[in-house]
Each structure stands twice: as C-alpha cells, then as structure tokens.
Backbone bond lengths (Angstrom), bond angles and torsions (degrees), N, CA, C in turn:
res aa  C-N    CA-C-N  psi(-1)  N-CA   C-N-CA  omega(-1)  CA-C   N-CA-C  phi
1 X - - - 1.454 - - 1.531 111.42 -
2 X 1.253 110.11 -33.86 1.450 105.06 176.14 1.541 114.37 -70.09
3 X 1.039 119.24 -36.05 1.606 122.07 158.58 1.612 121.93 -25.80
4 X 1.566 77.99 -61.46 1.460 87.10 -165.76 1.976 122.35 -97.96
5 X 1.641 84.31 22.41 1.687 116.12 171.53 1.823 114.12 -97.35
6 X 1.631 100.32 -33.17 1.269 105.91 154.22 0.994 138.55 -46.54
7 X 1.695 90.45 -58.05 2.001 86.00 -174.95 1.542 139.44 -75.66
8 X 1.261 76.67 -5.50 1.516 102.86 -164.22 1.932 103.00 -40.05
9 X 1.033 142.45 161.99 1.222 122.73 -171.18 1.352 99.44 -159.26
10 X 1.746 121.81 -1.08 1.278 115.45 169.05 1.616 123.98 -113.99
11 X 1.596 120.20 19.85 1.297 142.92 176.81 1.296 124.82 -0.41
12 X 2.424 93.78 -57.86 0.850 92.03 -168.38 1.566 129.27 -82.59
13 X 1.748 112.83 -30.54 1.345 121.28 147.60 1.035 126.78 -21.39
14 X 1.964 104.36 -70.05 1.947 89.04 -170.27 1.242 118.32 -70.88
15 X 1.426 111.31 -2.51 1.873 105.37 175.94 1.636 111.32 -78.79
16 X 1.201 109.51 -25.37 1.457 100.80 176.41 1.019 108.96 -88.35
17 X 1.302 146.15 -7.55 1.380 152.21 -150.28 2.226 89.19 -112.44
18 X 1.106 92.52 -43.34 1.409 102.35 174.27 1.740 119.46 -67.03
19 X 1.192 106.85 -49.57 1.617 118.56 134.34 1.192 136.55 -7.00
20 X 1.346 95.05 -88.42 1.238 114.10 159.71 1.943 130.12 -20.69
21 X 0.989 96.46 -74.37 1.507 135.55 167.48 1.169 114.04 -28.37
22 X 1.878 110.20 -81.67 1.339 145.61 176.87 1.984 96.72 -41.49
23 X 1.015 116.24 -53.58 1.453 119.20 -161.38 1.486 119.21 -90.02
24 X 1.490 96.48 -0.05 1.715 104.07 160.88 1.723 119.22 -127.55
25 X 1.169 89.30 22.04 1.806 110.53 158.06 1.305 109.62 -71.40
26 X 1.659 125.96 156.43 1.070 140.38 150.05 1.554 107.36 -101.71
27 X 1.629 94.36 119.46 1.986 96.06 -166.66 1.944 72.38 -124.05
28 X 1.194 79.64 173.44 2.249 108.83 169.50 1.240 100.90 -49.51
29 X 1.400 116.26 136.80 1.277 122.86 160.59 1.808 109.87 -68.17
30 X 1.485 108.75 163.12 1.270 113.54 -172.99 1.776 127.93 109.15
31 X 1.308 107.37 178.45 2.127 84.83 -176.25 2.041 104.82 -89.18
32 X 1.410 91.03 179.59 1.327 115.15 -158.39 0.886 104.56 -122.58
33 X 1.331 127.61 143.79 1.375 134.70 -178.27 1.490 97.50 -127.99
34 X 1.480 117.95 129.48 1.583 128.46 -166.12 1.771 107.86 -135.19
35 X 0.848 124.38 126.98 1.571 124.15 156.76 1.386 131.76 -55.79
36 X 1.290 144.02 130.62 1.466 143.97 158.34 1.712 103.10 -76.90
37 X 1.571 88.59 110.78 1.409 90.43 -148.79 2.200 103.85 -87.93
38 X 1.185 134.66 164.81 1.203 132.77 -168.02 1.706 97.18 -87.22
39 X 1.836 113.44 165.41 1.526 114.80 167.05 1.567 115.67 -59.77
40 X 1.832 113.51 4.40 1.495 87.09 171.41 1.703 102.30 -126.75
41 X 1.136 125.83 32.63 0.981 146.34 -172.97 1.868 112.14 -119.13
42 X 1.707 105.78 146.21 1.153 84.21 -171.87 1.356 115.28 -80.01
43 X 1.631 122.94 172.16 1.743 113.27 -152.56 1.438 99.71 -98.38
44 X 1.582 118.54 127.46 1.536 127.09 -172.03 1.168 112.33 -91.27
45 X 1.446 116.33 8.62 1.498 122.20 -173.71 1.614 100.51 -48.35
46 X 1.441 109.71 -98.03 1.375 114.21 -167.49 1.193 123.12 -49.00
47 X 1.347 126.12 -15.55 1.456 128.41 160.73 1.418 113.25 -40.48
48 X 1.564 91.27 -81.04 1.717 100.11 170.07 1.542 144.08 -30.62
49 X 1.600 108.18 -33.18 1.217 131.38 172.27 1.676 98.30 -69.06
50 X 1.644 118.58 -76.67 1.307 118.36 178.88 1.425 102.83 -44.84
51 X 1.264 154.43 -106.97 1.406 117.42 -172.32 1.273 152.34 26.71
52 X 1.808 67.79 -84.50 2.368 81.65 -174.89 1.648 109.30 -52.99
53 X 1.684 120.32 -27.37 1.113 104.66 167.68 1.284 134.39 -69.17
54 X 1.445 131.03 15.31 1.297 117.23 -155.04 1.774 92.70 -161.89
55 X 1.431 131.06 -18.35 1.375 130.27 -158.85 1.754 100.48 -143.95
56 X 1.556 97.84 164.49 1.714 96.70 164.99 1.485 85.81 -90.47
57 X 1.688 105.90 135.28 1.545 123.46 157.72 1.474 130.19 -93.89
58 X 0.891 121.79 123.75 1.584 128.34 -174.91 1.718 129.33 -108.39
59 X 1.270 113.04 104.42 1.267 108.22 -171.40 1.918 107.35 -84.31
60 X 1.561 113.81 162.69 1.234 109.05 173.25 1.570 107.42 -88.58
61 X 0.950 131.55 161.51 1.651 161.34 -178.94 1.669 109.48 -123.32
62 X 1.492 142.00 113.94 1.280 127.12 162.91 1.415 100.08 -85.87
63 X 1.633 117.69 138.90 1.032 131.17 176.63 1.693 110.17 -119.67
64 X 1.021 136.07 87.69 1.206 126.23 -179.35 1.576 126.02 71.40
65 X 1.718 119.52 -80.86 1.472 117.62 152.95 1.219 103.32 -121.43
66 X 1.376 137.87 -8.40 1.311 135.08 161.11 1.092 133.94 -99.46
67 X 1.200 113.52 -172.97 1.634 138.91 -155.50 1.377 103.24 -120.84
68 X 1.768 124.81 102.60 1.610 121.11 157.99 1.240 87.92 -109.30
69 X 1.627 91.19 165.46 1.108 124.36 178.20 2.006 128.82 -102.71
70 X 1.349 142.06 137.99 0.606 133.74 -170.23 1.831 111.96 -123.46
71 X 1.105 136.50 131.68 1.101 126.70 -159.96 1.881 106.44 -111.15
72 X 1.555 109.88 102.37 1.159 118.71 -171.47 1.386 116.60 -83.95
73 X 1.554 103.52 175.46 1.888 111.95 165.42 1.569 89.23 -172.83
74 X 1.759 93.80 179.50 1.224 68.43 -178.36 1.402 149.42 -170.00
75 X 1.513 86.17 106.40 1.375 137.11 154.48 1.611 137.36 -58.42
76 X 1.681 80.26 -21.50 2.089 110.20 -158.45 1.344 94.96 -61.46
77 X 1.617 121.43 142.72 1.269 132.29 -178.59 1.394 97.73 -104.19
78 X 1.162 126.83 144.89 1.667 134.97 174.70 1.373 123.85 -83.90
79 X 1.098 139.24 -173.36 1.675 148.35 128.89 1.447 120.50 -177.77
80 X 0.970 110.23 155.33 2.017 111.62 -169.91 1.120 94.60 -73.28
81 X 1.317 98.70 141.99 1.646 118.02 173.08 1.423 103.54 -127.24
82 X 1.052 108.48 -149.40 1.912 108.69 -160.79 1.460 99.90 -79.98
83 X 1.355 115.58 134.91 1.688 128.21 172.78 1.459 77.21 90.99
84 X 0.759 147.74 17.66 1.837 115.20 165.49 1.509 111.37 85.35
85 X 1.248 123.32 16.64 1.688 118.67 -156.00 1.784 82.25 -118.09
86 X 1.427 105.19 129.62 1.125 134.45 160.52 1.265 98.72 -36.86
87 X 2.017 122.14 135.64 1.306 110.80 173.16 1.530 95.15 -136.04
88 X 1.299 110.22 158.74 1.941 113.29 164.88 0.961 113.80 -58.81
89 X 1.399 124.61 166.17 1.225 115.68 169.81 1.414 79.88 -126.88
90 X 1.375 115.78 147.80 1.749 126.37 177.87 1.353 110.21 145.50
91 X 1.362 98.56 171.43 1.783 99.35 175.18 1.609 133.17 -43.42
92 X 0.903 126.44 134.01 1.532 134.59 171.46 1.302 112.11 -67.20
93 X 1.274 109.68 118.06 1.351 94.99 149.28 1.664 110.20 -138.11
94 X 1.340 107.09 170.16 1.492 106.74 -176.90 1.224 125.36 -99.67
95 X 1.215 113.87 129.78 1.740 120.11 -144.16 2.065 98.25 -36.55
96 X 1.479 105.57 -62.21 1.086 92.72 -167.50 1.949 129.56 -60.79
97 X 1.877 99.82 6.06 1.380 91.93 168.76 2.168 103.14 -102.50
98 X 1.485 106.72 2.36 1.291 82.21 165.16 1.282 116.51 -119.25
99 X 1.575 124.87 20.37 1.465 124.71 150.45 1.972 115.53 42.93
100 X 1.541 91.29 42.57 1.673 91.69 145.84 1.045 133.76 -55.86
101 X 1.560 110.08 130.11 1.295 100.85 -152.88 1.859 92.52 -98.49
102 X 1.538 130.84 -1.13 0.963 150.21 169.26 1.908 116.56 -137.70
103 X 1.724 80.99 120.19 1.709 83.44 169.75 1.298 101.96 -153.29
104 X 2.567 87.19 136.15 1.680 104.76 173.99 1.432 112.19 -92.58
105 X 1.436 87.95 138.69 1.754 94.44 -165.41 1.609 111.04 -97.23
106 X 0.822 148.68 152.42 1.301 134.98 165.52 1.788 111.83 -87.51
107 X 1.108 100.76 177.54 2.515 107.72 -152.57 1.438 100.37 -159.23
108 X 1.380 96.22 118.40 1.668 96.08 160.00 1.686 105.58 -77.90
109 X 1.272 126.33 -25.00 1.576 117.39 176.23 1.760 98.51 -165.94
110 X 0.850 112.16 176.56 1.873 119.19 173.65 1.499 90.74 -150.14
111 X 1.671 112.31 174.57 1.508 123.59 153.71 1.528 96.48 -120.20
112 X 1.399 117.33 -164.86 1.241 139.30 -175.01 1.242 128.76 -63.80
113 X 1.774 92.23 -49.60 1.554 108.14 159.53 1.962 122.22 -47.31
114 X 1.078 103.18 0.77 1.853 114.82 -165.50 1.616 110.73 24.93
115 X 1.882 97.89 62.48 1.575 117.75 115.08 1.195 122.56 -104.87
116 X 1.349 84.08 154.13 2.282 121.31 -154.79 1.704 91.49 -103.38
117 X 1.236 101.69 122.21 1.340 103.92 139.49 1.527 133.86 -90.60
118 X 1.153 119.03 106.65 1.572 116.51 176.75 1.471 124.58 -60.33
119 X 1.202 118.66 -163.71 1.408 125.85 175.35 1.310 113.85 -98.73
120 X 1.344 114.31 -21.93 1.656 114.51 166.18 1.346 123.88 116.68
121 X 1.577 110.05 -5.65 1.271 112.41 166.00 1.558 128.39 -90.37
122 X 1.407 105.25 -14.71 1.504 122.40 176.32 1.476 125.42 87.24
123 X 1.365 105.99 23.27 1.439 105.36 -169.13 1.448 126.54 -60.52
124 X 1.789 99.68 -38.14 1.742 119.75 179.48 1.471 85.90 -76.10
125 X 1.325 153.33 -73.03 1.514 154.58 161.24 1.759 88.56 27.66
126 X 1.002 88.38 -87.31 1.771 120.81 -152.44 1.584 88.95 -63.98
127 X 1.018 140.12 -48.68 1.551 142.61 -164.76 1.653 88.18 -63.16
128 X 1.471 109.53 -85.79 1.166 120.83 -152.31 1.750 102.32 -43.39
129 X 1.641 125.23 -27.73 0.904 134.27 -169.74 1.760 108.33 -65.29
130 X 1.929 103.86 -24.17 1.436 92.71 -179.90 1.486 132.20 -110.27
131 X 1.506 108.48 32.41 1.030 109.98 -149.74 1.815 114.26 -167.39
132 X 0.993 156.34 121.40 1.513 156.59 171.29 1.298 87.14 -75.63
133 X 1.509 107.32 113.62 1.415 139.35 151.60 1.844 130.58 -128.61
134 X 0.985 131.30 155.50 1.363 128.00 -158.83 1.617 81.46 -118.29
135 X 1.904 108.20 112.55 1.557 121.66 -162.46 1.359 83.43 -101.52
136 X 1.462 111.85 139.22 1.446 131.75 166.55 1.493 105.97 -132.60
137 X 1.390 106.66 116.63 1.565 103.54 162.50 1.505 120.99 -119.05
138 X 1.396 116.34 134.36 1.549 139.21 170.25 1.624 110.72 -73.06
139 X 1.350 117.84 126.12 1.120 137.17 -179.83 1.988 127.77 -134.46
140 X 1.220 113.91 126.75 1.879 102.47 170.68 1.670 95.06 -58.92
141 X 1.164 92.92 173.15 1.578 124.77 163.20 1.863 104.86 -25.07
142 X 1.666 90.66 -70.79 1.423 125.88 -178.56 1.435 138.37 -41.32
143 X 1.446 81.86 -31.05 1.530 99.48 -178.41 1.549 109.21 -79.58
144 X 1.033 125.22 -22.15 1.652 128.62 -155.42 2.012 90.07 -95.72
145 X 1.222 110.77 111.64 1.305 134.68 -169.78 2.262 87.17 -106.05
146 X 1.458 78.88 155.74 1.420 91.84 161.46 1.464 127.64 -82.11
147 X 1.398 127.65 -17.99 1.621 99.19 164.34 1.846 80.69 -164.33
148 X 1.311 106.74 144.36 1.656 109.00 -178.32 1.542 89.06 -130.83
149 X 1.279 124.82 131.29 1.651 153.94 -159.19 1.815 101.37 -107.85
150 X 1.613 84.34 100.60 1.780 104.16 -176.97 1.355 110.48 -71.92
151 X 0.988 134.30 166.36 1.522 145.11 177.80 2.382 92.89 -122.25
152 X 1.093 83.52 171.97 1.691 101.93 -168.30 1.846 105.65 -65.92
153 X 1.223 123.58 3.68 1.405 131.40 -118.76 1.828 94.07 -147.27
154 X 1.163 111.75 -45.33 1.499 127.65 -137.96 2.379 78.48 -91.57
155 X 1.076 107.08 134.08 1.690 129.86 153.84 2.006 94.60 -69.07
156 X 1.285 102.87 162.56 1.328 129.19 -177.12 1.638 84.55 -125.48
157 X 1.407 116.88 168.79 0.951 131.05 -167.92 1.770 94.36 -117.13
158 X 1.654 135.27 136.45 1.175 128.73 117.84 1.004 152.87 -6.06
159 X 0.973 99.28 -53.12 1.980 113.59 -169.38 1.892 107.33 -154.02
160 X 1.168 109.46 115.89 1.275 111.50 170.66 1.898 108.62 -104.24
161 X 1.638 104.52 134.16 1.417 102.28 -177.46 1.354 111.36 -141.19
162 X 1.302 96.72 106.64 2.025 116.63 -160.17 2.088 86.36 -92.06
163 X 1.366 126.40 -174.42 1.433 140.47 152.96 1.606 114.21 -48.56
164 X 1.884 104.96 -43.72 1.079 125.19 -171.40 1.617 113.50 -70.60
165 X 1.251 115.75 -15.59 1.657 112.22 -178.83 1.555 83.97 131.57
166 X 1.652 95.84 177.10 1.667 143.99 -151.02 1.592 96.37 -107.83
167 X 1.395 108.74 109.81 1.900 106.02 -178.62 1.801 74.95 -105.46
168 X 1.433 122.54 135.47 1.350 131.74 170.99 1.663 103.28 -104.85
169 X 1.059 125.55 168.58 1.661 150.12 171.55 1.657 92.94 -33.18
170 X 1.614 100.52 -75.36 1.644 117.67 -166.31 1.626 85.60 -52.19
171 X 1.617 131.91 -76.05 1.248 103.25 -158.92 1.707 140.96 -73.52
172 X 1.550 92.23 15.92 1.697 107.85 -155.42 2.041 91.21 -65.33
173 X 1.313 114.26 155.58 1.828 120.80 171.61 1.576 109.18 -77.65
C-alpha cells in the first residue's frame, strides 16, 4: 500500500473532493478529533478549518504508546513530533477525558466492509479501545482494496469517505 500511496499523482483533487464530501455529511453532534495528515496521506487541512468554525477540534499528540489529545483553534502553535506529523502544542488531555464524539483516523488502505488498515504500530488500536467514538476514515480511490484481514484487536471504521462518496456502517457488505 505504501507503493501504491506513492504514485498516486492526484492527492491534491481527491482531498478536496474528499472535503468536499466530509463537510456536507451529517456526523454526531459534539467535538472532533482530526489528524494533521502526512504528504502521502489525504490533506486534513481544510477539513480542520471547516470545523474549527462550528465544533471543539482536537488534534492527536503521540505520547509514548498513546494517543492524547490536544484541543486546537486557531491560534494553535505546531511542531514535529514523531513520524514527522505536525503536532499541537497545548494541553493534554486523554482522549477519554475529551470524549470526541467524532474521530478521522488516518489508513494505509480499508475495503468496503469499513476495515482500516493501519500503519502498524496501533496507535488508533489503543485509542479507539478507550473511548465511544464515531470512526471515520478518509481514503484515495487506491486505497480501498477488496478485503483487508482483521486481527481480534483492530476497530472497523463507521464511515468510509473515498472522492467517490460516503460507504456508512448501514451500507458497508
């Protein structure tokens, strides 16, 4: 998948097109927890912006083997943190004391069924493990494989949102 995260050559389209999409959904009321997403990832910029007007926004923080949360606007000052991913700088808190009631996860691939393949360290694993959140994952075209093989461990995703449209829970195969 990372291969085929490379080539990809239309990024910047399907992220707005993904955009697009994402921001004329009806998701849970309440704040959001969003990723600063990497150059091979789709781009969470304008997501985040549409948000901050309307929700508390929450960026992730890696802390050791977990995931806090930091609650932005914006004002929020940045800096790289581990993997190169833009981080908040601000208070910690731990996901389950800021109870997003929606969080976008980042995917090395999903299928239809909306299982996520992660990156392999388990960070969303362990998050999603502490907390009732409504999981949405963003994907290219490319990423959406025909069947990705869960372990006992692994969250399913909610809502899958390709360029192509919104596969929800109810419509997942």
């Amino acid at each position: 998948m990372k291969a085929v995260l490379a080539g990809i050559t239309d990024k910047d389209s399907q992220s707005r097109a993904i955009a697009d999409i994402l921001k004329n959904l009806r998701l849970p009321d309440g704040g959001i927890c969003i990723y600063n997403a990497l150059s091979s990832e789709v781009n969470t910029e304008e997501i985040i912006e549409f948000f901050l007007q309307s929700r508390d926004v929450f960026l992730p923080v890696v802390k050791g083997e977990d995931i806090m949360l930091v609650k932005i606007d914006g004002n929020t000052r940045y800096v790289e943190g581990k993997w190169g991913i833009l981080e908040p700088v601000g208070d910690l808190l731990a996901p389950e004391a800021a109870r997003p009631s929606v969080t976008v996860t980042p995917l090395l691939g999903a299928d239809r069924r909306l299982h996520r393949l992660g990156k392999g360290k388990g960070y969303y694993d362990r998050y999603f493990a502490k907390l009732q959140t409504y999981k949405v994952g963003l994907a290219f075209k490319e990423q959406v494989i025909e069947e990705i093989v869960c372990d006992e461990w692994d969250k399913s995703l909610d809502m899958l949102i390709t360029p192509d449209g919104a596969v929800k829970r109810e419509d997942a195969c």
